[in-house]
C-alpha positions in Angstrom: 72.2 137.4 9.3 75.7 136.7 6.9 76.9 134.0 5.8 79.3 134.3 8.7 77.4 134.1 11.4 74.7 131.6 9.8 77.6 129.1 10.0 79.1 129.7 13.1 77.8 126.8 14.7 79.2 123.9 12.2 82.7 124.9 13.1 82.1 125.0 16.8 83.7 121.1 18.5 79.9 120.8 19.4 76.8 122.0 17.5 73.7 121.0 18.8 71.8 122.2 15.9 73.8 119.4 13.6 73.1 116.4 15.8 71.4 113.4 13.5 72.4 115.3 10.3 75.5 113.3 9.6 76.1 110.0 9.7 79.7 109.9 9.9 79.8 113.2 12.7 81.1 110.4 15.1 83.9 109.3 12.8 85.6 112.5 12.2 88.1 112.8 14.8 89.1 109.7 15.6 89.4 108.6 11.7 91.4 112.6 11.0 93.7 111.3 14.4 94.3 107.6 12.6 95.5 109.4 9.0 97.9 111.2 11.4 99.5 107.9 13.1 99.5 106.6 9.9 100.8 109.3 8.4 103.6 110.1 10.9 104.3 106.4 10.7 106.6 107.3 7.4 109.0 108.3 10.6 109.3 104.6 11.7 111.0 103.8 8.2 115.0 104.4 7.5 116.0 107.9 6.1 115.1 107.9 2.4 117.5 109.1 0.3 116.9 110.7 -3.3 117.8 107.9 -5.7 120.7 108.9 -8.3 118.5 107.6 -11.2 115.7 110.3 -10.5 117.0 112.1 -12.6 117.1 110.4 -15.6 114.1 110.7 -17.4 112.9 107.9 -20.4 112.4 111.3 -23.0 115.3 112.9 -23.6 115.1 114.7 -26.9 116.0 118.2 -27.8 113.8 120.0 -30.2 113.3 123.7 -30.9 117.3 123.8 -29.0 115.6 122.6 -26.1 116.7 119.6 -24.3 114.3 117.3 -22.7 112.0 119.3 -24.6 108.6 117.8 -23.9 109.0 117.7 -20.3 110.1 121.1 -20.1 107.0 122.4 -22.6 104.9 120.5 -20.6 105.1 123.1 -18.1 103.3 125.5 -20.0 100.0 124.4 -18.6 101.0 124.9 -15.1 101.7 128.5 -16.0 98.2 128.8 -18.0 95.9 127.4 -15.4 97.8 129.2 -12.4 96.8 132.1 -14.4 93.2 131.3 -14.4 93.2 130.0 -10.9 94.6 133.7 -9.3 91.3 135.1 -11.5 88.7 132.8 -10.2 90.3 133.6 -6.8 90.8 137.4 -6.7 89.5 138.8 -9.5 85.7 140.6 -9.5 83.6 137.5 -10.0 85.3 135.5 -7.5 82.7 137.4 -4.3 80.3 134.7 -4.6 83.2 131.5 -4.4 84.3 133.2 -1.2 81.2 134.6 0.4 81.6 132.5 3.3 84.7 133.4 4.4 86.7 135.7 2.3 89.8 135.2 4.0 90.2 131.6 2.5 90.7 133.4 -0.7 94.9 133.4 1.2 95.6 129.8 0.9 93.6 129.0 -2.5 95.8 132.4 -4.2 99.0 130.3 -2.8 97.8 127.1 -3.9 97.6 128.9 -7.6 101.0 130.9 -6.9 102.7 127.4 -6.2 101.1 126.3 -10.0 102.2 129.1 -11.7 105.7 128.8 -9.7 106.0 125.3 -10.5 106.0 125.7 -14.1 109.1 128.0 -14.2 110.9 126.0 -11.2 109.8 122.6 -13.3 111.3 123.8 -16.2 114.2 125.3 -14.9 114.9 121.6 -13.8 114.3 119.8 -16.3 116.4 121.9 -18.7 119.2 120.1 -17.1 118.1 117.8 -13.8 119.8 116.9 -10.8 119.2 118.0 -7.1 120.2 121.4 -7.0 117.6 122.6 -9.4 115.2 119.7 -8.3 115.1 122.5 -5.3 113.2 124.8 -7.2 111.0 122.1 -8.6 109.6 120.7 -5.4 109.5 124.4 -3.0 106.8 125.9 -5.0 104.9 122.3 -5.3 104.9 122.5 -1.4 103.0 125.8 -1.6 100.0 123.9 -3.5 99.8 121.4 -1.4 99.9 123.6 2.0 97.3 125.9 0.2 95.1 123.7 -0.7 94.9 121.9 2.9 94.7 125.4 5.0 91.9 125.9 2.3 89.8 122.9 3.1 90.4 122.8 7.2 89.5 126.1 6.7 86.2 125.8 4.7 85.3 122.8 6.2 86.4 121.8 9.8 87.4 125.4 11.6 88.0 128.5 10.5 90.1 129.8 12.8 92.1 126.2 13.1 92.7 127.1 9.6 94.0 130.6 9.6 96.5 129.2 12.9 97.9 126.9 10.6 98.1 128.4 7.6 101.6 130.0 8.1 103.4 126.9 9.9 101.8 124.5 7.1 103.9 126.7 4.5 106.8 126.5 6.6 106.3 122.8 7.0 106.7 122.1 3.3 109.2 124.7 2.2 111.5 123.4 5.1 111.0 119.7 4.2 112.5 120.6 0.5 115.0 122.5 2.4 116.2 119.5 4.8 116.0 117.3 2.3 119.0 119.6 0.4 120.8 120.5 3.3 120.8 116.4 4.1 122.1 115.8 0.3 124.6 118.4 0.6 126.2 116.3 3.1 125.7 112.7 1.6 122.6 112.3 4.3 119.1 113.5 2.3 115.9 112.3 4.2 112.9 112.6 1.8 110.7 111.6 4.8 109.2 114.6 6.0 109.0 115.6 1.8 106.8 112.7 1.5 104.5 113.6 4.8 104.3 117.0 3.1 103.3 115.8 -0.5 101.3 112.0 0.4 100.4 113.1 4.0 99.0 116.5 2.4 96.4 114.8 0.0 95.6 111.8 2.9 94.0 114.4 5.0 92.5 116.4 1.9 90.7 113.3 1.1 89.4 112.9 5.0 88.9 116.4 4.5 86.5 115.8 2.1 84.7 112.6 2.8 84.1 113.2 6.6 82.9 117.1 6.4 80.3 118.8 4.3 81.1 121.5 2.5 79.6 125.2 2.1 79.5 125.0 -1.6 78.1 123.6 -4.1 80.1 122.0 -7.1 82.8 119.8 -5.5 82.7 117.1 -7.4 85.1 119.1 -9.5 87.7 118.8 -6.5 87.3 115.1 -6.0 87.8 114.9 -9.9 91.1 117.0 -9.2 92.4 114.6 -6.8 91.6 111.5 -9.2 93.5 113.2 -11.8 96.5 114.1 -9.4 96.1 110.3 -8.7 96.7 109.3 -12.0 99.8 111.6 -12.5 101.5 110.1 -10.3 100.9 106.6 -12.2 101.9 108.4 -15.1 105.0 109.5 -13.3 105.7 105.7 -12.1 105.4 104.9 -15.7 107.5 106.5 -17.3 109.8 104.5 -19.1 107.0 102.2 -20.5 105.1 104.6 -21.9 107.5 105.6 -23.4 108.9 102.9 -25.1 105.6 102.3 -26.2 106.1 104.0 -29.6 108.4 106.6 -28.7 105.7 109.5 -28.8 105.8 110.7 -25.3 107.1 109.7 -21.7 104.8 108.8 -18.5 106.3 112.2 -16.9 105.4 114.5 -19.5 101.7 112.9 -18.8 102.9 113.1 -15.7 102.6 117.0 -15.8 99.7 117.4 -18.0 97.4 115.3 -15.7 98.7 117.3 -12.6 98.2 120.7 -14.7 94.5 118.7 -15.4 94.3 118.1 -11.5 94.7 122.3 -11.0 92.4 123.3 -13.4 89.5 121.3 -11.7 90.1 123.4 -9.1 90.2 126.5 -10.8 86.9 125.6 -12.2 85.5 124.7 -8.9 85.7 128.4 -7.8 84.3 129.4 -10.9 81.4 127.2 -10.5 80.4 126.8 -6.6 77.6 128.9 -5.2 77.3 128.5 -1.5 74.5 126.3 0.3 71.9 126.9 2.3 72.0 124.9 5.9 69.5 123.1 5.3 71.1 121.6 1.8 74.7 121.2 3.7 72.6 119.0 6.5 71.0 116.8 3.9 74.4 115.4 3.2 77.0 113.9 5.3 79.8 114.0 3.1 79.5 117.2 0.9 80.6 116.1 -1.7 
């Protein structure tokens, strides 16, 4: 029997064989349906427009004839560790990170195409920022996050609920980018269904992740990746302060090399994970 078919019952609605093996099996949907309210709530709030001062970042310096020259460098890791992340997830000695399913090797090879993306569509904006390049900033960030959540449903809830939505997830977030533009073209951006995408994205992965066991060993390297996204978005928030604090370098520029840290967990989780036996998923409710 495969790996396949050894599995099939923990992504059926109802699995008699899992009954009494997790604590939380009772919680899953309705907690999964609440993110979503809350979630969708975002919808309730007045259309958010992109703020003018965006923008304007606290480090502004050229050097090497660059301007904003640490924020644009700063990219560099995105481009190293998307790298890395396409070879844990297609190259030879990736068999044993996907023995489960091999087709969720699809949405973890976007999720590393969005990285490496990013750091040229980053760059490109912050050579010279403002909305039209903040386009090609955010499209290929979408692809992450869409990757990353068709990878988990996948892995994790249902595998075929996870292929069906793999194609109209990417959709989702490229078109949120998109009608976010086309509404600032005409004095009328709505960042709201941007902000589903990105926030709403890393809500459910964190569901995701606490209600469902996993397959695999080694995730505590993805729950490390979503602390360290976490904290790149305080970086982010930060900006200014840090870096008037000495002048050295800016909250965004931290910014990307905690996010770059986030991705590289990741990439070293499907380096490291070795798939579990059903009797060591059972043992634990959350997986992790």
């Amino acid at each position: 029997m495969g790996p396949d078919e050894r599995f099939d019952c923990r992504h059926a609605p109802y699995c008699p064989s899992m009954v009494g093996k997790s604590e939380n099996s009772y919680m899953r949907t309705p907690t999964l349906i609440a993110g979503a309210i809350a979630t969708l709530a975002v919808f309730l709030w007045p259309p958010i427009s992109q703020a003018p001062d965006y923008h304007v970042m606290a480090d502004q310096r050229t050097c090497l004839g660059i301007a904003n020259c640490l924020n644009v460098l700063s990219n560099v890791p995105f481009a190293i560790i998307g790298i890395l992340g396409l070879i844990a997830t297609l190259g030879p000695g990736s068999v044993r990170s996907f023995s489960s399913d091999p087709w969720v090797r699809l949405p973890y090879a976007v999720l590393f195409v969005g990285v490496l993306t990013t750091a040229v569509g980053s760059s490109y904006y912050h050579l010279a920022p403002d909305n039209a390049r903040l386009v090609w900033d955010r499209l290929p960030m979408t692809l992450g996050f869409m990757g990353l959540l068709t990878a988990l449903i996948a892995e994790r809830i249902n595998r075929q609920v996870g292929r069906r939505l793999f194609w109209p997830l990417i959709a989702l977030g490229a078109g949120s980018v998109l009608y976010w533009y086309w509404g600032e073209l005409r004095a009328a951006g709505d960042l709201r269904l941007y902000v589903i995408v990105q926030f709403g994205s890393l809500v459910v992965v964190a569901l995701v992740l606490a209600l469902y066991e996993s397959r695999y060993t080694d995730n505590t390297y993805l729950i490390a990746g979503l602390v360290a996204y976490g904290v790149a978005k305080l970086f982010e928030l930060a900006d200014r302060p840090i870096f008037e604090f000495g002048e050295i370098v800016s909250g965004h520029t931290l910014k990307h090399l905690a996010a770059a840290a986030a991705i590289a967990f990741i990439a070293r989780m499907l380096r490291m994970r070795t798939p579990l036996a059903p009797l060591a998923r059972s043992a634990s409710p959350t997986g992790a």
